[in-house]
C-alpha positions in Angstrom: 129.3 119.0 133.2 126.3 119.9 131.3 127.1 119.8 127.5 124.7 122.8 126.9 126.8 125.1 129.3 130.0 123.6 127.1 128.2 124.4 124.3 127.6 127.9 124.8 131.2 129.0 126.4 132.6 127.0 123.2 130.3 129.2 121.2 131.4 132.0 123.1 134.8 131.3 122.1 134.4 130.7 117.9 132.5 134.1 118.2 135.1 135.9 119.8 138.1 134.8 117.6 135.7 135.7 114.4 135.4 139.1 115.7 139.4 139.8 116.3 139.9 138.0 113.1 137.4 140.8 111.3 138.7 143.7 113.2 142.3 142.9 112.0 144.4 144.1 109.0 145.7 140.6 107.6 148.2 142.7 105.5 149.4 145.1 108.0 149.6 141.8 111.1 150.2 138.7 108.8 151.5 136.8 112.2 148.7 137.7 114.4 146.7 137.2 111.1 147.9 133.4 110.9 147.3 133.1 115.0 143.9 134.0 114.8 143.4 131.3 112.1 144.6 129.2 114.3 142.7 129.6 116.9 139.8 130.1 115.1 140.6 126.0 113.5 141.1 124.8 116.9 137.6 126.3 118.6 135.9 125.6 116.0 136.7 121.7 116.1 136.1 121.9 119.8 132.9 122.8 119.0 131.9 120.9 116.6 133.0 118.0 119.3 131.0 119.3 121.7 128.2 119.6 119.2 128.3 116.0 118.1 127.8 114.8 122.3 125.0 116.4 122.0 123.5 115.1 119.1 124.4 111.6 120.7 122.9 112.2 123.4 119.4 114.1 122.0 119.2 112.3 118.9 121.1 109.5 119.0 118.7 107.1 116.7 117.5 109.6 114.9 121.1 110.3 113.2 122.0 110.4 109.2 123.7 107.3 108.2 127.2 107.3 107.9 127.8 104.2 106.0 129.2 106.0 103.6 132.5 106.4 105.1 133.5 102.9 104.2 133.9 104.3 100.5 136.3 106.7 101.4 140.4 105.9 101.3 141.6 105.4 104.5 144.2 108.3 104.7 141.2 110.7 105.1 139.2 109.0 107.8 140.5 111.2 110.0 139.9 112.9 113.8 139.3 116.1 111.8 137.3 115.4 109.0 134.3 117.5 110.2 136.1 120.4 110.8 137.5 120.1 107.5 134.1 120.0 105.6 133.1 123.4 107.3 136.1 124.6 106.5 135.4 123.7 103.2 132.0 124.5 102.9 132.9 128.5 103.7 135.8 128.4 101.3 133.5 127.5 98.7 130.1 130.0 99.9 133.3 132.3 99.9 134.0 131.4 95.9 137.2 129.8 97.2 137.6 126.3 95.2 140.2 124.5 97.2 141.4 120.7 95.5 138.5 120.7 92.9 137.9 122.1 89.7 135.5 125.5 89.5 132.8 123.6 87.9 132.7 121.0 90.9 132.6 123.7 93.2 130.0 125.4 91.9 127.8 122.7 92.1 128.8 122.2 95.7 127.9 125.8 96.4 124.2 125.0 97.3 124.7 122.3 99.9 127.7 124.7 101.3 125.3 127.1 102.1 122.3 125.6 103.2 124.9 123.9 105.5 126.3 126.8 107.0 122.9 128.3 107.1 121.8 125.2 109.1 124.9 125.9 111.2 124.0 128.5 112.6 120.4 128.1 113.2 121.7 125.4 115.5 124.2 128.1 117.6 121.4 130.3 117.9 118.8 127.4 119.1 121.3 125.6 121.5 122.5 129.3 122.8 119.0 129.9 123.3 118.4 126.8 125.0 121.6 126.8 127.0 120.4 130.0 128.3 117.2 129.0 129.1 116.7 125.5 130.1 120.5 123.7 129.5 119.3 120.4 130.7 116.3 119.5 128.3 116.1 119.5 124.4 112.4 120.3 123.1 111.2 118.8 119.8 112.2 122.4 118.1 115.9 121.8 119.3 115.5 118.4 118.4 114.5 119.6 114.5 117.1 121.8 114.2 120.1 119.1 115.1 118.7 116.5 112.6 118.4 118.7 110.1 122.0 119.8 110.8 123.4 116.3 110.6 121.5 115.5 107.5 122.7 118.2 105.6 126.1 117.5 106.9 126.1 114.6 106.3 125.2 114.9 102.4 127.7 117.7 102.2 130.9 115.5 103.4 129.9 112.7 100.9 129.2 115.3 98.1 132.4 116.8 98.6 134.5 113.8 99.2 133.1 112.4 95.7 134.3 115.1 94.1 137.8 115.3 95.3 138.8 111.6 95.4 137.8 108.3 93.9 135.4 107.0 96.6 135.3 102.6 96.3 132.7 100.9 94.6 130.8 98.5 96.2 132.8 96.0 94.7 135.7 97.2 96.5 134.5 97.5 99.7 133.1 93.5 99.3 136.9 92.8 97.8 137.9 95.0 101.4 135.4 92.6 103.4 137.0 89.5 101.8 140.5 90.1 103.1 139.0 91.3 106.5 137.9 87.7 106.7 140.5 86.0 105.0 142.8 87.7 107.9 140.1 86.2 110.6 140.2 83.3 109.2 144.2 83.4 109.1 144.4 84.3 112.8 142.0 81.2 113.9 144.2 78.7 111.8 147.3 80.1 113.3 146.2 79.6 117.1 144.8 76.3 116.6 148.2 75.2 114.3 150.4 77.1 117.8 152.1 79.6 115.4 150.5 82.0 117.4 149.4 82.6 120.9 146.1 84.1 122.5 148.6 86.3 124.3 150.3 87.9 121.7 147.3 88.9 120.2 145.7 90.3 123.3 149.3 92.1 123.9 149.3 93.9 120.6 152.1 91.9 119.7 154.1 93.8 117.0 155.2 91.2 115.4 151.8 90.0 114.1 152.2 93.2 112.0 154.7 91.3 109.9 153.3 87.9 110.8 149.3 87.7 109.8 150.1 89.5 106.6 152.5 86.5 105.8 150.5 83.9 107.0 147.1 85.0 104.9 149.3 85.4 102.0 150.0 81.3 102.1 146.4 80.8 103.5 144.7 83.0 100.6 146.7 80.8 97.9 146.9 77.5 99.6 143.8 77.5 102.2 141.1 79.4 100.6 142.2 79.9 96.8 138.7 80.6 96.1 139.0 83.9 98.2 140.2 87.0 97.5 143.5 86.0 96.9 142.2 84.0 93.8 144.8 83.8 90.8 141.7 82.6 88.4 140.5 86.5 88.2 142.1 89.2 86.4 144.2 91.3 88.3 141.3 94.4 88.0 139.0 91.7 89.5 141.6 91.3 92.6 141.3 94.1 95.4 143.8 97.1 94.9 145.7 95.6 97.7 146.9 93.1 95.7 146.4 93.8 92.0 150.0 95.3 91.6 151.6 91.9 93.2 149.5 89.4 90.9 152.5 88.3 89.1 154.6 87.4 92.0 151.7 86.2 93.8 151.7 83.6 91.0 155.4 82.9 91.3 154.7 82.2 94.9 152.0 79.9 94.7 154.2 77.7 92.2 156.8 77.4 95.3 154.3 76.7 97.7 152.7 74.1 95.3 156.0 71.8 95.5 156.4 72.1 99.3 155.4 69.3 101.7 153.1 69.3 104.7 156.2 69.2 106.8 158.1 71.9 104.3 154.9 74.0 104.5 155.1 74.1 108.8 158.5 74.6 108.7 157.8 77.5 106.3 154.6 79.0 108.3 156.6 78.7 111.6 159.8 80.6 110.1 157.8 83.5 108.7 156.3 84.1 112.5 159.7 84.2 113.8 161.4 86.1 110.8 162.0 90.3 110.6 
């Protein structure tokens, strides 16, 4: 149970694959070539899981903020996003610029290596240590894991930035905005009986069809001033809803000319509709 001992026999294992993977002719065994790579992706994530227990439990307010991650498209906040940056990182210490242009990658170069560097620094201290004393961690084992997550840290966001368009504050706010405007949407709904307490605390999957819906009407009706305002530009509107600005307008003419009894009826239909 001790996540030194998992440490080291997880170690054990990246080591070993790295040495069949050196000792083996890729051209001559492209299968067993492709295996080992494999394997070699899948230990190395288990160990970089195991590796981030223990920083949560050794360092655990003494970690680099991650705040960043809010900037980055959803698509890539992913289980395996560390394992992709050291995968990365050696691609590029390997002159290997995957997704980015040479010039980006050669910038990225330093952080890559200090990275992997600080890497394994940290397999030899926690081996060490696991060998030694697995159920302490001294201030030197302590250094060595912040410094680790710092530069890792600073590596993901570096890298990130360089590959995709990462949001701008004003996004993310714009992104805040709807998170509330869907709260907000939610509350009026249970108190108005469109919705149920239930439903919500059953993962309902109608409400995937529903809420969206519902804070549409709220966000032009309810709260115009939110981010479902028609008085900004569409580029001042959150990429969620930029592309539909037009129809949003048609739709807020319609709802305009309903009355308090036409707009129930409406809300009510769209929680029962497909």
């Amino acid at each position: 149970p001790r996540l030194l001992s998992q440490f080291f026999f997880a170690d054990e294992r990246v080591t070993r694959v790295v040495a069949e993977i050196n000792g083996l002719d890729a051209e001559l065994d492209p299968q067993q070539y492709l295996l080992l790579l494999n394997q070699l992706h899948l230990s190395q994530a288990h160990l970089l899981a195991v590796l981030e227990r223990i920083m949560e439990e050794c360092i655990p307010t003494q970690r680099h903020s991650r705040d960043y991650l809010v900037k980055f498209p959803e698509e890539l906040l992913v289980d395996n996003l560390g394992n992709h940056m050291l995968f990365a990182a050696e691609c590029l210490l390997a002159g290997t610029f995957l997704e980015m242009e040479e010039s980006d990658g050669a910038q990225l170069r330093p952080q890559a290596r200090n990275l992997l560097c600080s890497l394994e620094l940290v397999r030899t201290v926690l081996r060490e240590q696991s060998l030694s004393q697995p159920n302490s961690y001294p201030e030197p084992v302590r250094a060595v894991l912040i410094q680790f997550d710092r530069l890792f840290a600073e590596f993901e966001l570096s890298y990130v930035s360089s590959l995709v368009a990462v949001k701008s504050p004003d996004e993310i706010y714009r992104q805040q905005e709807i998170i509330v405007l869907f709260c907000e949407t939610v509350e009026r709904a249970l108190h108005l009986g469109y919705l149920t307490q239930e439903m919500i605390d059953g993962y309902e999957p109608l409400l995937m069809f529903t809420i969206p819906r519902l804070a549409i009407i709220s966000g032009l009706l309810i709260y115009p001033e939110g981010p479902l305002s028609l008085e900004r530009s569409p580029e001042e509107m959150s990429r969620v809803f930029s592309p539909f600005y037009s129809l949003l307008k048609k739709i807020r003419d319609l709802l305009w000319v309903l009355s308090a009894e036409e707009l129930c009826l409406l809300e009510r239909s769209l929680c029962t509709a497909e």
